[in-house]
N, C-alpha and C positions, 0 to 999 in steps of 0.2 A: 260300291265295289270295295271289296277287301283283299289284300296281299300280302304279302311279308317281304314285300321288296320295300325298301327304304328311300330308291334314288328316284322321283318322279319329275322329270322335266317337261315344261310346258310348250309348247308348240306347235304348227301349223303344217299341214302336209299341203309341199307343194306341187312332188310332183309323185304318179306312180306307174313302173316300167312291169306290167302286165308279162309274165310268160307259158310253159301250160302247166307248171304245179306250184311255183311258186310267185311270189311278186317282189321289185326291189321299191321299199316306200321311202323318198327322200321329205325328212323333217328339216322345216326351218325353226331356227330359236329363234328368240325377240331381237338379238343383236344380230342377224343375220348368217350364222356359222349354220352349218346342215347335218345333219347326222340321216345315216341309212339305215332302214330296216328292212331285213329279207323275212316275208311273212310267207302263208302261205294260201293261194287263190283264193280258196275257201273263208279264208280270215279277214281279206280285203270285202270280201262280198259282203259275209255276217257281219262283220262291222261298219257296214256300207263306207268305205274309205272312200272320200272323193276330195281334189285337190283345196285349198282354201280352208279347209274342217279342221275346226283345233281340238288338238287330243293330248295324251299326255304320252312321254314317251316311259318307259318304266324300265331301269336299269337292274338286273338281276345278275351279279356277276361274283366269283368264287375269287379272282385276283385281275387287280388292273398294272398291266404294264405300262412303263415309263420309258420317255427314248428321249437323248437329246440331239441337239444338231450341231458337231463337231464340226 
């Protein structure tokens, strides 16, 4: 696989909340922190996504916002 996205983080999908056009897929990292992904049915099936299955998650993004906690 090729892309020109630069951010490719490794991790394990463990859970995925099916709905009827899109799906929300929860990645765990290696340290345990979770990032979401909202794909879409179709993407979950072709990619046959099933919980436990490590993938890589690929971060494609134009500007990342910063917050802190005052």
């Amino acid at each position: 696989m090729k892309t020109s996205a630069r951010n490719f983080i490794k991790c394990k999908v463990k859970e995925i909340h099916q709905g009827i056009v899109s799906a929300e897929v929860v990645l765990e990292l290696a340290d345990g922190q979770q990032i979401i992904s909202i794909v879409t049915k179709n993407s979950v099936e072709d990619l046959e996504l099933k919980p436990g299955m490590q993938v890589n998650a690929i971060v494609k993004a134009s500007s990342i916002m910063i917050g802190t906690t005052d």
